[in-house]
N, C-alpha and C positions, 0 to 999 in steps of 0.2 A: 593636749594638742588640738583636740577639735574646737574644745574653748577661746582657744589663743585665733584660730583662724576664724573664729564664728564675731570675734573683737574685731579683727585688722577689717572683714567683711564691712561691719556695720560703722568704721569708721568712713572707711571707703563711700559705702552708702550717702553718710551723711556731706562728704563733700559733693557726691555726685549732684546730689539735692541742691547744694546751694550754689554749684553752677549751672543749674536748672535754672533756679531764681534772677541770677545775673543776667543767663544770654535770655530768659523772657523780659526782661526789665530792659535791653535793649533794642528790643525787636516791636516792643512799645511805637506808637505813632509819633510820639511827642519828644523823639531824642533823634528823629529827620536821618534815618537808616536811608541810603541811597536803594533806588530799586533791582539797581544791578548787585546790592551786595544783599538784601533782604533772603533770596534765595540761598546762600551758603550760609545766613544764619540760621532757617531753618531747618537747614537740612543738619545741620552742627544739634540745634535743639532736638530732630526727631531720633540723631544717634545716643544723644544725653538721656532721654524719654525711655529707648530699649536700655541702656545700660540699667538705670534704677529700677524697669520692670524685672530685670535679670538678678540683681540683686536682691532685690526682696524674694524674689523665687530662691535663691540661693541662703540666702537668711533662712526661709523656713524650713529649709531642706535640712538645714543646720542643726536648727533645733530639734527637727523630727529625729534625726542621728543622735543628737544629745539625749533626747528623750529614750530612745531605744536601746543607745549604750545602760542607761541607768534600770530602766524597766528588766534587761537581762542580768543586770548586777545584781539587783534585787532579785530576781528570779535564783539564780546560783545560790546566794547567800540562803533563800528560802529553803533551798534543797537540802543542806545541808542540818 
């Protein structure tokens, strides 16, 4: 189950990424962003910016869990 969610996560992740790429790619000088609408692109990218930093925190948290479930598996199995 952790695995299956620590998947759907870094799928996630990767889209967030590449509409990172997009709205920077629009926010570019040379694609004549209006100045009135510039402001809601950024603020759209600096929600995009915390989403991906959440996720990779979230990713590793994942793995640390994965890690620990396995670490105690082996532990048990040791004990015996």
């Amino acid at each position: 189950n952790w695995f299956e969610n620590h998947q759907a996560l870094v799928r996630f992740h990767r889209q967030v990424v590449s509409m990172r790429e997009a709205i920077s790619g629009l926010m570019r000088r040379e694609h004549d962003l209006s100045d009135v609408m510039y402001p809601y692109y950024q603020d759209v990218y600096d929600h995009i910016l915390r989403i991906s930093e959440s996720t990779d925190t979230l990713r590793d948290l994942g793995w640390s869990i994965m890690d620990t479930n396995l670490a105690l598996r082996d532990f048990r199995q040791n004990q015996k």
